[in-house]
C-alpha positions as CSV (number, residue, x, y, z in Angstrom):
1,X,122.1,61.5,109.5
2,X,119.3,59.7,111.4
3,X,121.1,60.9,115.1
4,X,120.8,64.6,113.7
5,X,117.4,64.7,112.9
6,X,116.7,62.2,116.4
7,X,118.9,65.1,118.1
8,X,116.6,68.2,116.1
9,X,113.4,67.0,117.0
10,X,114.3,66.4,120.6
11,X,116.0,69.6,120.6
12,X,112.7,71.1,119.4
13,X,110.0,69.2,121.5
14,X,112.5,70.8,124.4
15,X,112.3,74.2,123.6
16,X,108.7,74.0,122.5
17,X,107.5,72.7,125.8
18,X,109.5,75.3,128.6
19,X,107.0,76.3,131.2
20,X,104.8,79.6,130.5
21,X,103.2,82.4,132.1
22,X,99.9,82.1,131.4
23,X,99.8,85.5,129.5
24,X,103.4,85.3,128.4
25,X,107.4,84.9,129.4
26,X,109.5,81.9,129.8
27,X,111.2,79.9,132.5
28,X,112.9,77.8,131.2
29,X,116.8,77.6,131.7
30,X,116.8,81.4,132.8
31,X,118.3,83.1,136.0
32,X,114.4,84.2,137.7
33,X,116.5,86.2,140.1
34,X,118.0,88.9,137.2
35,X,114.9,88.0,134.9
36,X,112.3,89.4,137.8
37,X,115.1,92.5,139.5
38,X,114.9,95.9,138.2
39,X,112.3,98.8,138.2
40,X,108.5,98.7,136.6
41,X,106.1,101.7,136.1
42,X,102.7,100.9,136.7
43,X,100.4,101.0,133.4
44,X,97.3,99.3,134.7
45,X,95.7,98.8,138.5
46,X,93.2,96.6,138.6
47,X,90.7,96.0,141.2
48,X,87.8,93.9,140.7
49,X,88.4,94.0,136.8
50,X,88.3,97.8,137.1
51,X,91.3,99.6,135.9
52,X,92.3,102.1,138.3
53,X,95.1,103.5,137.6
54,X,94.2,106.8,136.6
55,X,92.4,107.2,140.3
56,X,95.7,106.1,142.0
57,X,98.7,107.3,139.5
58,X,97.8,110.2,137.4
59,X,99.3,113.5,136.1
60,X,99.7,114.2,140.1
61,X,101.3,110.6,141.3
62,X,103.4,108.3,139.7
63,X,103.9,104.9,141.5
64,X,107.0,102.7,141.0
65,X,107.7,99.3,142.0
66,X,111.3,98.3,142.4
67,X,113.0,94.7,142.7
68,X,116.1,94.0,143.7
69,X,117.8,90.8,144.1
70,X,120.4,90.1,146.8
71,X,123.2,87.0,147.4
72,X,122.1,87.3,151.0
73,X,119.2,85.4,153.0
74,X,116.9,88.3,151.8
75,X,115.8,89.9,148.7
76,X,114.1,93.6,149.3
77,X,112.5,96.6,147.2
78,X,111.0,99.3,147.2
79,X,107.9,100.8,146.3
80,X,107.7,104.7,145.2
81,X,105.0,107.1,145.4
82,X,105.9,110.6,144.2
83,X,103.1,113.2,144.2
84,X,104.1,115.9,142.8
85,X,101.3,119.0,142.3
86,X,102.6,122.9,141.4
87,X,106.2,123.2,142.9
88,X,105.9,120.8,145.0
89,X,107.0,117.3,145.4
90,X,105.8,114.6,148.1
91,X,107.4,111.2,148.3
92,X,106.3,108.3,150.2
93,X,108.3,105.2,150.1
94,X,107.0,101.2,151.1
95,X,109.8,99.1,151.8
96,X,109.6,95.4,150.8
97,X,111.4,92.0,151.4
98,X,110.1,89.4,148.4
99,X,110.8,85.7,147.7
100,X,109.7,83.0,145.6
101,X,106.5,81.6,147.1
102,X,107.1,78.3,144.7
103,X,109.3,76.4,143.7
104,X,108.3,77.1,139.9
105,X,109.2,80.8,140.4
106,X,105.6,81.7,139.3
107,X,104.4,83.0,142.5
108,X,105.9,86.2,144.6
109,X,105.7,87.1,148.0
110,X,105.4,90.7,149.0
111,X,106.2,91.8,152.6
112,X,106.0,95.3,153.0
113,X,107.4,96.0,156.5
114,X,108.7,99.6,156.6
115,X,106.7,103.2,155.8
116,X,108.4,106.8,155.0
117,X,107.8,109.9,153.5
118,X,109.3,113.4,152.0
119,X,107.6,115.1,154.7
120,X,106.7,114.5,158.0
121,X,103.8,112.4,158.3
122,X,102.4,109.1,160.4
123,X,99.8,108.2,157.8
124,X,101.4,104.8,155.8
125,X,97.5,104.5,154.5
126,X,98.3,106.5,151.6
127,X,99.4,103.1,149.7
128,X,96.0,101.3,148.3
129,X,94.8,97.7,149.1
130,X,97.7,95.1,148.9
131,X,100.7,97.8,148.7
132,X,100.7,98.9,152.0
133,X,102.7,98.8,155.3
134,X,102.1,95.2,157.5
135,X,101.0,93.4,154.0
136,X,102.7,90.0,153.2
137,X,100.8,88.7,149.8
138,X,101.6,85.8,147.1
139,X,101.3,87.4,144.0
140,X,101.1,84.9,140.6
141,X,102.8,85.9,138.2
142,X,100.7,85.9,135.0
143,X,103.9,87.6,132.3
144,X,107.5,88.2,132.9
145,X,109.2,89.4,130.0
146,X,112.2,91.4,129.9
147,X,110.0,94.6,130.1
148,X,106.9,93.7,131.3
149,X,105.6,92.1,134.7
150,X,102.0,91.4,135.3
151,X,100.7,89.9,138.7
152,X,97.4,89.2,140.0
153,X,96.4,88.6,143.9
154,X,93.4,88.3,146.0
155,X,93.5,90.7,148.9
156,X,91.0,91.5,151.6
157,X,87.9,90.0,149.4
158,X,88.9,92.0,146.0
159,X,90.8,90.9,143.1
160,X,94.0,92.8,142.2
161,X,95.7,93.0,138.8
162,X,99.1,94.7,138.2
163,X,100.6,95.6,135.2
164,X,103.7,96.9,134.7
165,X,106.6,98.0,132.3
166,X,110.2,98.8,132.5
């Protein structure tokens, strides 16, 4: 009797002490890889504390971000802007590698290395502060849960703050 409770309290001051987000999610004894892969709308853009999304992604643009995880050397994504106004539809696509800037898995690395569009165009500026072409920023995570992601950065003397959902 006294090795079962002995075995229930470790049992408990294990599972009540797996590493955290700070805002919410768990590490503990889960794949990161899968847990992290998959693609996220973006609810709220912060910059500066401000939320911006509705000046980036409104009724006109929707912005996704997609993760993907690969058994190669290299994990890449994807992120999706898709303007669409009338009867028309614009797309403009950010290609990413990431990694895990830590070995706690609570920091990301963004690279985005590649630009193209629906149309023809040269302008890979369309993509605001951190997401755009020739960016490579560590990103802390701050909540991974299975449907939500939230990641904050510093970028080119502004705070960014990312939320999004699955």
């Amino acid at each position: 009797m006294k090795t079962k409770i002995i075995t229930l309290v470790v049992l408990i001051l294990a599972l009540t002490s797996c590493r955290k987000y700070p805002e919410g999610g768990s590490y503990f004894l889960a794949n990161m890889n899968k847990k992290i892969s998959g693609g996220y709308n973006f609810t709220h853009y912060y910059v500066d504390g401000v939320d911006s999304a509705n000046y980036y992604f409104n009724n006109d643009y929707v912005a996704t971000l997609q993760i993907y995880y690969s058994h190669k050397n290299y994990n890449e994504g994807q992120l999706l802007f898709e303007h669409i106004s009338g009867d028309y539809k614009k797309e403009f696509w950010l290609y990413d590698t990431w990694e895990w800037a830590n070995k706690k898995k609570t920091e990301i690395l963004l690279t985005f290395n590649s630009f193209s569009s629906s149309y023809t165009t040269k302008d890979s500026t369309i993509a605001t502060g951190p997401f755009r072409k020739g960016t490579s920023v560590k990103w802390e995570i701050m909540k991974l849960k299975d449907r939500e992601l939230y990641m904050e950065c510093d970028y080119a003397g502004k705070h960014y703050r990312v939320e999004l959902k699955r």
